[in-house]
N, C-alpha and C positions, 0 to 999 in steps of 0.2 A: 278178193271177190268171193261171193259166196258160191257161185257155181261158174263153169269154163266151159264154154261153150265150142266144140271145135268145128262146128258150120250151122252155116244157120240161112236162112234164104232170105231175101228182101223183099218182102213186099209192102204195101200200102192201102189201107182202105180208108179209104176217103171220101168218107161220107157226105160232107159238105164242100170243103173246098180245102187246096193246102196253101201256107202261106211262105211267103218268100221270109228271107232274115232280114229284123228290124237291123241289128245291132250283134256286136262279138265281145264277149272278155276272155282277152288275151293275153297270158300273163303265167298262167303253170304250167310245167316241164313236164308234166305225165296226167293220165286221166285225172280230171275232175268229179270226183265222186259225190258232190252233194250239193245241193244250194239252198239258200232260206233269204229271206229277207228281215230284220230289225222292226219289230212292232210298229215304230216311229215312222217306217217307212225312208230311214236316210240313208239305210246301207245294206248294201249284201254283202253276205258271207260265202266262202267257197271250202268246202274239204277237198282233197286230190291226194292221189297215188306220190308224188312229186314228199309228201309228208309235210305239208305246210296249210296251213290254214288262210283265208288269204281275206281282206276286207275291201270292199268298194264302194265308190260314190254313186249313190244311187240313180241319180238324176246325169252326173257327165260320164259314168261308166269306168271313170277314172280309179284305177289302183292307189289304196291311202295304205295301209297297212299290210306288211308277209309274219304271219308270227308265226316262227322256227321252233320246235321243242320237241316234236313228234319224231323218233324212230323209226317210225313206221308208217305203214299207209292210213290215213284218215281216211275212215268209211261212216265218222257221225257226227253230224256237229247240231247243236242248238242254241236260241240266244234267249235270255231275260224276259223277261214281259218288259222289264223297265228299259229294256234295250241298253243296257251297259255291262253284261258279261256275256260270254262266248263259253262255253263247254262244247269240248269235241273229246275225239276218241276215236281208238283204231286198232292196228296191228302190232302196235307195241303195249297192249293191254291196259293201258291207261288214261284214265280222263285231265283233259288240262283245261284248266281257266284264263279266259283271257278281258283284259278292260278293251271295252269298246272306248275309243277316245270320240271326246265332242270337239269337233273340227272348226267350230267358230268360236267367236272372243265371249268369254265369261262376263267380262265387263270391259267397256270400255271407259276410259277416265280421260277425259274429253276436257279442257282450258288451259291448256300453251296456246299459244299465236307464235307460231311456225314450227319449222321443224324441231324432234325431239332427239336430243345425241345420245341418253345415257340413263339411266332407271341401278337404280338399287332397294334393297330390302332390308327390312334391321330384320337381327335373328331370333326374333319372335315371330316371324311373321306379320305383324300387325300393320306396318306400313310402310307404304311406297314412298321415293321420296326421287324424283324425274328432274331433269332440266334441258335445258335446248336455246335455241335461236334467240327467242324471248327474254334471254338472259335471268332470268327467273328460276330457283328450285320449289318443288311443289312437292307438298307432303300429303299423301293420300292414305284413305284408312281400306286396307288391303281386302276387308271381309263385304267392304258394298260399293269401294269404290270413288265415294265423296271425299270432296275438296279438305285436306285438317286446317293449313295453311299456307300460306306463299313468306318464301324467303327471297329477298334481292340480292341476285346471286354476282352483283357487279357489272361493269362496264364493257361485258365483252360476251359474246355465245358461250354459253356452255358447252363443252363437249364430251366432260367424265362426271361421273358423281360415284360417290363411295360411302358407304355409312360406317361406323368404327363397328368392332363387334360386340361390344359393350352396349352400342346404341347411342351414346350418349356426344356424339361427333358428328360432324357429316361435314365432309370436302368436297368441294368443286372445282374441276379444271377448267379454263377458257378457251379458247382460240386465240389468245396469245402468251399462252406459256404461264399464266395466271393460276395460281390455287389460294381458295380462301375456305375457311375453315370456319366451322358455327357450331352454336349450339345445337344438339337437336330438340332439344324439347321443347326453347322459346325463339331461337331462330335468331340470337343474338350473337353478332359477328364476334369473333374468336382472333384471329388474323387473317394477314394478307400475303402470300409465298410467292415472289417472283421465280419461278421454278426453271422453263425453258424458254428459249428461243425457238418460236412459233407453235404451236397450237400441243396443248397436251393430247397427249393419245394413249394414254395410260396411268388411271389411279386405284390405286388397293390399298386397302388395310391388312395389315398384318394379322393373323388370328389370335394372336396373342394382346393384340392391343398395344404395342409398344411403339411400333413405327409405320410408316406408311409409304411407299414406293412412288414416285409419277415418274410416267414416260415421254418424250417429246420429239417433237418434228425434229431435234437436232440428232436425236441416234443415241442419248443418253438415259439413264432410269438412275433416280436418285433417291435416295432415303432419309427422311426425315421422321424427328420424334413428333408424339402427339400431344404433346405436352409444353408451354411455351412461356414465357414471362412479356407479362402483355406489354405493348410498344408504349414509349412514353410519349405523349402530343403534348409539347411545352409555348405556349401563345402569351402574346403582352406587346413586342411590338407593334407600333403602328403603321407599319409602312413595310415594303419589300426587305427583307433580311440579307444585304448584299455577300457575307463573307460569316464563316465561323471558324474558330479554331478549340480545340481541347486540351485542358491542362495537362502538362507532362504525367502526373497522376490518377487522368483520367476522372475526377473528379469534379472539376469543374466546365463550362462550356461556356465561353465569350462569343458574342457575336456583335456585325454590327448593322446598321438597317439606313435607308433612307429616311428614316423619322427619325434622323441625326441624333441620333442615339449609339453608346457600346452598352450591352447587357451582359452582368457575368449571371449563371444558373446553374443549381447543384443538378449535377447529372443524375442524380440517384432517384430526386424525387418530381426532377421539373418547376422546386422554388426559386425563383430570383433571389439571387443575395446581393446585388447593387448594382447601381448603375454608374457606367464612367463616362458624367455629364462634359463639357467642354466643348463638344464640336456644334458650330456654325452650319455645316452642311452637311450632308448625305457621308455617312462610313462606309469607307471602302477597303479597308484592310484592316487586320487585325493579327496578333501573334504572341501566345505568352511568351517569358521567360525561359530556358530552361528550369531556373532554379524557381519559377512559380511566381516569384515573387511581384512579378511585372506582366503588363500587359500594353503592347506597344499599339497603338492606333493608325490609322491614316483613313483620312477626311478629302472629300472634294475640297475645300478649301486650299490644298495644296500643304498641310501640315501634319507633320508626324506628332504623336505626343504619346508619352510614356508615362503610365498609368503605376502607384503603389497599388496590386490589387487586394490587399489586404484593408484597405478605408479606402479606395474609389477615388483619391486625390491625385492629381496632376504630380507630376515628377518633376519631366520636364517635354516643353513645347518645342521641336526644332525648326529651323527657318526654313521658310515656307520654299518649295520647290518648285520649279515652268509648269507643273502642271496635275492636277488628282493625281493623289497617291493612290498607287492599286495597288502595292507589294509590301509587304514589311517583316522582317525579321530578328530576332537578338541574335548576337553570337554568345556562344557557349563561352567563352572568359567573360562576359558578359562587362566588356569593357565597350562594344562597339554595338551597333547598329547598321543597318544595310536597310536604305528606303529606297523605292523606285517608283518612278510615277508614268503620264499616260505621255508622258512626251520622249520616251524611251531613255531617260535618265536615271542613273544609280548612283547613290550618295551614301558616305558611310560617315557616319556620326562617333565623336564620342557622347558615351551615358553622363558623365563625370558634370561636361561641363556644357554638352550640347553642342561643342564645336563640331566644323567638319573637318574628318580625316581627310577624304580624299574624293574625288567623283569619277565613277571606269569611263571608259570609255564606253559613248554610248550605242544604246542599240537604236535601232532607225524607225520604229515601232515603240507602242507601250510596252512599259514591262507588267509583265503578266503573275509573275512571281520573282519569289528570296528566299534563298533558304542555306545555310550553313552545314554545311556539313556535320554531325554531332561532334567530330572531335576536332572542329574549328580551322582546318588546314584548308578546307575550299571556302568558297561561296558561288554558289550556280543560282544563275540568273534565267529568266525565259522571258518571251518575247514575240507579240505578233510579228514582227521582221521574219517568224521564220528557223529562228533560232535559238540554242539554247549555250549560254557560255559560262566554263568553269575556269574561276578566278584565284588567285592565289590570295588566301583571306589578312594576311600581312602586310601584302605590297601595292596590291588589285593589280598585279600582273595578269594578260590573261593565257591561262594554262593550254586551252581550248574551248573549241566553238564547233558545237555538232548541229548541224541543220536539220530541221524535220521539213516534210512536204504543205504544210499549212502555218498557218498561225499558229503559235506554243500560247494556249490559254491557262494550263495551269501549273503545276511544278510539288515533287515531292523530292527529298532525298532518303535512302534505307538507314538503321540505326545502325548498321555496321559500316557506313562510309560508301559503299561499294557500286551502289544504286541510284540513278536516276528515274523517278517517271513524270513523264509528260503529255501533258494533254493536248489535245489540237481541235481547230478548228472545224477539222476532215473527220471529227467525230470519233478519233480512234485515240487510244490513248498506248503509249509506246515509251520501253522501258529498255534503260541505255547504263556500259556499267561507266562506271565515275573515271578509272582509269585508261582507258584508250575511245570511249567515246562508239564501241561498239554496240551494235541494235543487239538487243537480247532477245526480246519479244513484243509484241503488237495485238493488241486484243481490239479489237470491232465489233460493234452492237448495238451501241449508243445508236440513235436518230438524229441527236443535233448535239453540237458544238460541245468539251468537255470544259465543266467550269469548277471541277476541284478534284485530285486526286490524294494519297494516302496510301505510304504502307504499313502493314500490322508488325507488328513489334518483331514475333517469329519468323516472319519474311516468307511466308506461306502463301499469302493471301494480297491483293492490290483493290483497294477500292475504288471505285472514280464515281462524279455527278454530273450530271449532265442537264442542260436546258431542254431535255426533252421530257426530265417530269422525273428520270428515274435514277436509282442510285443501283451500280452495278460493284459484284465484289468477283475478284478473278482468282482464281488459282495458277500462283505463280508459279509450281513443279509442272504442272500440267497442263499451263496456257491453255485456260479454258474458262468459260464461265461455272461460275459456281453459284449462284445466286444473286435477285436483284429484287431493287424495295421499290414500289409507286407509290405511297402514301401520300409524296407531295402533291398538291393540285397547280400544277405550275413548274415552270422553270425552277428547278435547285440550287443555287447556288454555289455550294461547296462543302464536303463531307470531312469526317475524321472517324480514324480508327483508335478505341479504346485500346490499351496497355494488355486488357484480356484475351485481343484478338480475334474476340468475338462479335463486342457491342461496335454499333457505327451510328455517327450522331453525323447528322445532315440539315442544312436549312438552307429557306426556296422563298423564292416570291410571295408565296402565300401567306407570309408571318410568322412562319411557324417552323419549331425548331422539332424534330423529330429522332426519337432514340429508340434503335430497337436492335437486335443480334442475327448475326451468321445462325443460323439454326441447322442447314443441310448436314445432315450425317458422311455423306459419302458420294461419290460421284464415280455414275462407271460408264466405259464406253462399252454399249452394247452394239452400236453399228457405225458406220461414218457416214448415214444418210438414217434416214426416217425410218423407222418400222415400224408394223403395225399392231401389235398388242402384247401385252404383258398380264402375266396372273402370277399371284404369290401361293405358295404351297400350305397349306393345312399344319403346318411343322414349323411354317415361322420364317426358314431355316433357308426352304428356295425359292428362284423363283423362278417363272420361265418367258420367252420372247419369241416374238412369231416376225418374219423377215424377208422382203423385197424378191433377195434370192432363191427363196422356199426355203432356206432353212427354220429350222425349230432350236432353242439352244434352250436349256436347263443349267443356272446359276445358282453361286451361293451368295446370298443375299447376306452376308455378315460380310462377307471378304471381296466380292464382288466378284469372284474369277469363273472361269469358265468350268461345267462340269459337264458336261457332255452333249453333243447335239444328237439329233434324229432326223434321220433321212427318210423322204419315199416322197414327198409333194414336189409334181415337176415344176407347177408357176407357182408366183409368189403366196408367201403364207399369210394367210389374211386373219387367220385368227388359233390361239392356244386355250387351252381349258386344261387344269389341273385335277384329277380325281378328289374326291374329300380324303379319301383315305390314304392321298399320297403314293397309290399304287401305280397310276397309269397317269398319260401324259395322251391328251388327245388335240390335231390339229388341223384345220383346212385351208380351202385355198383358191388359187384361181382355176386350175385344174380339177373341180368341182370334186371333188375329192375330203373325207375325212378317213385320217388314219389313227389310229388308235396304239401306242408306242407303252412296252412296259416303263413305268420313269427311272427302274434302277441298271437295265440291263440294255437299253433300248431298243430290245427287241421288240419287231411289228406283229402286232396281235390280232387286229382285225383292221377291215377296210371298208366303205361304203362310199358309194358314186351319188353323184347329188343333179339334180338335172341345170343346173348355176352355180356361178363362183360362192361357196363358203365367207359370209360375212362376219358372224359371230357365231361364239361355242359357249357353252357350257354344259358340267355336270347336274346331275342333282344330288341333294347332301347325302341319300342313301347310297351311291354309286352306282345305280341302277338304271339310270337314263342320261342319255345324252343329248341335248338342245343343239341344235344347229338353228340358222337364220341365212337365207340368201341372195344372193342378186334378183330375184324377180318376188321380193317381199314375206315368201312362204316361211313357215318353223318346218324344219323338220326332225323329229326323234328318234332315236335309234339304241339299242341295246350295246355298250360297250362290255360285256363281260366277257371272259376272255376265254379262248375255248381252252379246254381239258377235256386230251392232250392238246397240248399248243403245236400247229403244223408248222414248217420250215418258213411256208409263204403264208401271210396274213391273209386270212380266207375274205370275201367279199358278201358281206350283208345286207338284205336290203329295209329297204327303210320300213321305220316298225308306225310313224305316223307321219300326216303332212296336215296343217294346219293355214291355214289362209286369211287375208280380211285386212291387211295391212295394204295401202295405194304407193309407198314408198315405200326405202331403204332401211332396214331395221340397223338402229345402229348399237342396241344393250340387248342382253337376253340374262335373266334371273329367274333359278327355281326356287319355290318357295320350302319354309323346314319341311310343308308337309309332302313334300317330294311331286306331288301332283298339282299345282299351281304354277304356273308360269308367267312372268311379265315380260313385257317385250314395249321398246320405247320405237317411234319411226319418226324417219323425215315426214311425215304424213302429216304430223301435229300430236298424233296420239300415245297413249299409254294404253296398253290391251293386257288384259287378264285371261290367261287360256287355264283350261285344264288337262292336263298329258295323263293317259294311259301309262300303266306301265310298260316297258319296251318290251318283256318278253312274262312267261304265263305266269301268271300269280299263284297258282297250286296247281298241285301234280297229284292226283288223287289216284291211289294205286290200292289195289285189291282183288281186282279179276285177274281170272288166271289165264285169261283166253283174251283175244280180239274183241272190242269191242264194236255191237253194230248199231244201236237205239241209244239216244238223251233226251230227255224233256225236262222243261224246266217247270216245278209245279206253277200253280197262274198265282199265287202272290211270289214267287221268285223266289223264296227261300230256301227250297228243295229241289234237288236236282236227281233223276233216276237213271238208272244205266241198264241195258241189255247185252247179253254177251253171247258169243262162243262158249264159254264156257258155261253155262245153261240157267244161269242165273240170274235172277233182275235184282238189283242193290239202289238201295237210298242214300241218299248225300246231304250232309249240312253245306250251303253254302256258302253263309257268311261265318261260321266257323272249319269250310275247306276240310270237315271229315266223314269218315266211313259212320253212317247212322247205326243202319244193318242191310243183312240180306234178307229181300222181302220173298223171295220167291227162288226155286231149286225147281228146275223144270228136265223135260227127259233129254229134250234137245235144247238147240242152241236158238236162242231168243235175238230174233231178228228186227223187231220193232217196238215200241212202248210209246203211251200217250198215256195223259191224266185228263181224267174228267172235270169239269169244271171245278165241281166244289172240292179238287185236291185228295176224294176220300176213297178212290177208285183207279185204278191204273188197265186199259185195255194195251195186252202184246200180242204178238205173232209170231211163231216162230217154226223151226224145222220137225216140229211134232206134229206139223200140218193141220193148229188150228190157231184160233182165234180168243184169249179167253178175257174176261173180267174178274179183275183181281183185289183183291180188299186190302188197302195201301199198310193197313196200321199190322195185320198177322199173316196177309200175304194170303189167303181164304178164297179158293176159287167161288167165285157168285157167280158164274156163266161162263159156257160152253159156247161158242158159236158154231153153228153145223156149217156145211156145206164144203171146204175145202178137201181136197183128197192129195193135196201135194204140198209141198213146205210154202209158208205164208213167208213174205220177202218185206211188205210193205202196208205199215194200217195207219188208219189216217180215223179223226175225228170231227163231226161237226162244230162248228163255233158253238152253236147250242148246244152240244154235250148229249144229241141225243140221235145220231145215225153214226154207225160205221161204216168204213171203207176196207178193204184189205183186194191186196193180189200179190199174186204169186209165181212159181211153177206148175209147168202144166206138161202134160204131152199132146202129140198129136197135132194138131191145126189151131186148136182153141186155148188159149188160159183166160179164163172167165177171173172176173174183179165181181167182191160181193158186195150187196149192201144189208145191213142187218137193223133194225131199231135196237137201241142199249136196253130195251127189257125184255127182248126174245131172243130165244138161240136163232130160228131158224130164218132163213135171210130171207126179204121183203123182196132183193133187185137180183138177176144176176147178169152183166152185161159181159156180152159176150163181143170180142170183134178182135183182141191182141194175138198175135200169133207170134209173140215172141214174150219170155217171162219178164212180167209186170217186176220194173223194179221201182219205182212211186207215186203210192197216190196220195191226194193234196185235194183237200175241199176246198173250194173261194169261200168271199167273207160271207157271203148270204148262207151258205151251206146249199147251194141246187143245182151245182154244177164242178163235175169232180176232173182233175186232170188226174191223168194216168199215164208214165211214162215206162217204155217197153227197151227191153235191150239194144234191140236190134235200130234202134235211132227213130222207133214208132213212138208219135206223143198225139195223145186224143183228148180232146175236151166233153165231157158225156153230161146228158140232161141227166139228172137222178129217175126225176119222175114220169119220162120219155123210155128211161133206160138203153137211149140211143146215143151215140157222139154226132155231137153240133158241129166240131171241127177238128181236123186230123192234120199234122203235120209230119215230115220228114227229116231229119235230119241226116247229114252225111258221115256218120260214126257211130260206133257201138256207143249208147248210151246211159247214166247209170242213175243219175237225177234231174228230176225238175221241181217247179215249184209256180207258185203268181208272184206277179210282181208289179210296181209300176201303179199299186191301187187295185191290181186284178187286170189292168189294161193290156197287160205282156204277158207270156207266160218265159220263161228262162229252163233250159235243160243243157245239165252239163253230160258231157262228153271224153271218148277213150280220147281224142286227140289234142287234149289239152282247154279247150276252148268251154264256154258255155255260151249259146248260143240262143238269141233273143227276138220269139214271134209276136210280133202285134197281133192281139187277137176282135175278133169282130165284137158287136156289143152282145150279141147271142149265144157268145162262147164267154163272157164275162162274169 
């Protein structure tokens, strides 16, 4: 304060009328010391004793912005002519700059049809690339907004999208566990990832480009490279492709089809290299040799036939059986044969001469499968009946017989003997060991019936196919899914596992025989239900998950194992955001809460209350801000930087902006490289482009050596001047944030400053108890103004640049407010009526009517040319600013008890 007043009396002259309170802002912790309003008219600004500078919505009165930086008490603030920076200044002797934020959508990029799940950026900035309900991704040019193109993002909603950081990528996650992969530049499909079981909820690129993370409804985040060997589509059948098998080498692929046809095809490239003509009707089984050489058939017709597959020629045809063959096998001495057909009989052949050895005993159901054990001691059969039975491959004694709960559709054995799997009718496919007939494990997911299974050479991995369209691969250590292919359009037939352990060839209804690879790097359990979001670390190296329970967990993404969680959100965690710089780890929630967590130490750094659950976070790439999104649609941002000293409890921040304009649920938030761009995707249908402020002051302009009381910004905004305690008035560059010079060395302490219109004059006021004009460029007294005899507090200028105002201290009963024309000293008005010292006066836009706010909670509105007040108000507190507001229709004076307080004023007080 500039002077303390220790009594003071209360009175009021009230010349016309007083007015009741429009309206309150309520919001700072200790006096309110200044108010102004934004050219634009959208926002006021507040300074207070509390050391915060504070921003509001002008029209709902509502709190958008606290920016924290000040030391000390704020006794000056001014804003822009462009209304987009903030200069204050105070008791800590220094001026701060602050971004006014523009609180509605930069652009909006308007053509999804329905809701939007998910928006990313390539790291040029240059473009958007959204997807949603629509099932559509949409690539937008980030600088105005329009459409670049539409990519068909598949059969299912989108719900993640990710761009590589290369740019040259872009992934999409579905709502059912789906990711397909493109190009970005022409939008040409790349692959197809069956990822999870139920909807993804997590996709990232690595920064490094090497791999890519998704998260899903089942609790799991997986890792996969960006990099792929494209799927082979091999077509020539005419008809449904009932059965395949793969040569022991991996090499070749047999299959056979209802267009009574056996095709062999090199695996490699998808060429046919012959067909083995001879059957009558529809193929239904097929199986090489071990030793390659052969490839045994079975036909609706009821006959097996053994194929040279080396020329395509008939071997030999064995005698026809009750009824289609659906099973065929060689055995590894490669002396016998094992057919089984749909009337649940099993027949073992010799190769030699065609005879039959012997027929088991049958099952009461088709057989479904044959298959020998590799080193020739069993032979296990399977069987709609129900069941699956191991035979003694010498004698067809049967060894045993394990039941499953459904029909046994399909049948595999392991290459170490050990292993049985089986498929079922009940859609789950179930793996039994060879020796006591024990359930190992049971993997479920399929939607209908399994119609081929397969294990991989290493014994890692179980493949199975299924009539529901999709081909699934399990991980046998960890009975779990590991990855699964849709490619087929239709029921699949039956799959095989290549020799490499990787590739898996599958063919379907659709004619087409299909080869593509295991590609998932890794698989980890991050929860044993759903969580809600995952982000990869700037390092490559970690990544982090946000989780049901509230917790927060920080992994390493090479080894998948757990590296430390962070504690402090009571409901569940709804979302994590990784700093760029890999420092800090920030996360919210349902407890509307964002906590901000060091990532090496996990120590809690800072904290901010949100008025709704926390839906999505993000950083921005300088560190500098922090994006929040919430339950009731809003962005809000907040400065994560971490105090120093760091206190024991994470101090409580408030919010640095709040952002609106969204009718639905945000469900992406992305800042852009240039740190002040933001996109935001909604259930609403839209993609919105904001621009954020930065959270906390852009410069610190330091140089007085005193408190500072006066700023003005010159009127094109480039220039900013300051008034001190310390008795000097100084220039400032703005957009280069430094000390110009000092324009002015005065006896006292300089309490007010304003610039003349054309920038080349600066009138102040100060404790030398006058009034002067001062020549901006050498600082040049050009006028004296007479009349004051006590320290001037407050000078105000006409919008025309050609009346002053000034008041001040007074004794006695009177403090007279002067009015002067800018080319005389000696003053034209002097109005007389405050009886407590004038601390601001404030011309309206016309320039003919001056408000004048007095200590003691006296606020007058005075005619210039009357020299009278047209209307007087009261307020209930020591007073220390006011200001118009509202267009001139209000006037606003802030107050010792926190508040600033808001009169409608008549149209004669306007």
């Amino acid at each position: 304060m500039r002077k303390s007043l220790l009594g003071f009396s209360v009175a009021l002259a009230a010349l016309c009328f007083a007015a009741s309170f429009a309206a309150e802002l309520v919001g700072h912790t200790e006096p309110v010391y200044d108010i102004t309003t934004t050219p634009d008219g959208k926002w006021l600004v507040t300074g207070s004793f509390d050391q915060t500078v504070r921003l509001w919505d002008a029209n709902s009165l509502q709190p958008t912005r606290t920016m924290l930086g000040h030391t000390g008490l704020v006794l000056a603030i001014a804003v822009s002519p462009d209304s987009k920076l903030i200069a204050s200044g105070g008791l800590d002797n220094t001026i701060r700059l602050w971004e006014i934020p523009n609180n509605v959508p930069v652009l909006n990029l308007a053509g999804h049809q329905g809701a939007v799940a998910s928006a990313a950026m390539t790291t040029d900035g240059m473009f958007v690339v959204s997807g949603g309900a629509d099932k559509l991704l949409k690539v937008w040019t980030a600088a105005d907004g329009k459409p670049a193109r539409d990519i068909p993002g598949g059969t299912a909603a989108i719900t993640r999208v990710d761009v590589r950081k290369d740019n040259l990528q872009v992934a999409a996650g579905d709502a059912t566990g789906v990711v397909r992969l493109f190009n970005f530049t022409d939008g040409v499909a790349q692959q197809v990832l069956g990822a999870h079981t139920g909807e993804i909820t997590g996709l990232v690129y690595a920064p490094n480009n090497g791999f890519f993370l998704t998260a899903g409804a089942d609790g799991l985040v997986k890792r996969w490279p960006v990099q792929f060997t494209a799927p082979l589509n091999i077509a020539g059948h005419g008809d449904v492709i009932n059965v395949v098998a793969l040569r022991p080498d991996g090499n070749w692929i047999a299959t056979g089809s209802n267009d009574k046809t056996a095709r062999l095809w090199d695996r490699n490239n998808g060429q046919p290299i012959r067909n083995l003509d001879g059957h009558p009707e529809a193929v239904t089984a097929i199986a090489f040799s071990p030793n390659q050489a052969w490839v045994l058939t079975g036909c609706a017709d009821k006959i097996a036939r053994l194929f040279d597959a080396n020329n395509g020629q008939v071997v030999k045809a064995f005698a026809a059986q009750a009824g289609a063959i659906t099973a065929v096998a060689v055995n590894p001495n490669h002396q016998e044969i094992a057919v089984g057909d749909a009337t649940g009989v099993v027949k073992i052949y010799k190769t030699a001469d065609g005879a039959e050895v012997r027929a088991l005993a049958p099952h009461t159901g088709p057989v479904s499968g044959v298959a020998y054990l590799p080193n020739g001691a069993n032979l296990v059969t399977a069987s709609h009946d129900k069941s699956v039975k191991v035979w003694n491959a010498a004698d067809g004694v049967l060894v045993r017989k394990i039941d499953v709960p459904d029909a046994a559709t399909s049948l595999a054995v392991s290459i170490n003997n050990l292993l049985l799997a089986v498929g079922a009718n009940d859609k789950q496919v179930r793996v039994f060991n060879v020796a006591d007939g024990a359930a190992v494990a049971a993997f479920a997911g399929h939607t209908d019936k399994i119609t081929g299974v397969d294990f991989s050479r290493d014994l890692t991995k179980l493949v199975s196919s299924s009539a529901d369209g999709s081909v699934r691969v399990w991980d046998l250590t960890a009975k779990r899914l590991m990855q699964y292919f849709v490619q087929h359009a239709g029921v699949v037939s039956g799959t095989a596992f290549h020799p490499d352990n990787k590739t898996i060839v599958s063919a379907g209804a659709d004619k087409t025989i299909k080869v593509d690879a295991v590609s998932v790097q890794s698989v980890q359990v991050a929860d044993d239900k759903r969580f809600n979001d995952l982000v990869i670390a700037s390092n490559s190296a970690w990544h982090a998950t946000a989780h049901e329970d509230g917790s927060v967990k920080l992994w390493d993404s090479n080894a998948g194992t757990l590296m430390r969680p962070f504690a402090g959100l009571t409901g569940r965690a709804t979302s994590v955001a990784i700093s760029p710089n890999a420092q800090q780890i920030a996360a919210g929630g349902a407890d509307k809460s964002v906590r901000v967590w060091n990532l090496n130490s996990a120590q809690a750094q800072v904290r901010f209350e949100t008025p709704t659950e926390v839906t999505r976070l993000t950083f921005s790439p300088d560190n500098t801000k922090l994006l929040a999104s919430g339950a009731d649609n809003a962005l809000r941002a907040f400065d994560p930087t971490p105090p120093n000293p760091q206190p024991a409890d994470a101090p409580l921040r408030p919010i640095a902006q709040t952002l609106t304009g969204h009718t639905a649920g945000i469900g992406s938030l992305v800042i852009a490289p240039n740190n002040r761009t933001a996109i935001s995707a909604s259930a609403d249908g839209s993609v919105k482009s904001w621009e954020i402020a930065a959270a906390s002051f852009t410069a610190n302009l330091a140089g007085h050596a005193s408190h500072i009381y006066g700023l003005a910004f010159s009127n094109d905004g480039k220039q900013l001047v300051s008034a001190s305690n310390d008795k000097t008035v100084r220039l400032w560059d703005v957009e280069k944030k430094a000390a110009v010079r000092v324009i002015s060395t005065q006896q006292q302490p300089v309490y007010g400053v304003v610039y003349t219109p054309d920038n080349k004059s600066l009138v102040i006021a100060g404790g030398d108890k006058t009034v002067k004009l001062l020549n901006l460029e050498n600082g040049a007294e050009l006028r004296v103004f007479k009349g004051p005899e006590f320290p001037v507090y407050s000078v105000a200028l006409s919008p025309d640049g050609r009346t002053i105002a000034a008041g001040g201290v007074g004794l006695g009963p009177n403090r007279p407010i002067f009015i002067w024309n800018i080319d005389a000293p000696d003053p034209v008005k002097k109005l007389d009526g405050h009886k407590d010292d004038v601390y601001r006066v404030r011309f309206n836009v016309a320039g003919n009517k001056l408000l004048s706010v007095g200590y003691t909670g006296t606020v007058n509105i005075w005619d210039i040319a009357a020299g009278k007040p047209v209307f007087s108000s009261k307020l209930p507190s020591i007073t220390y600013g006011g200001n118009y507001v509202a267009a001139g229709a209000r006037l606003a004076a802030t107050a010792s008890d926190g508040k600033t307080y808001f009169v409608d004023l008549p149209a004669e007080a306007r």
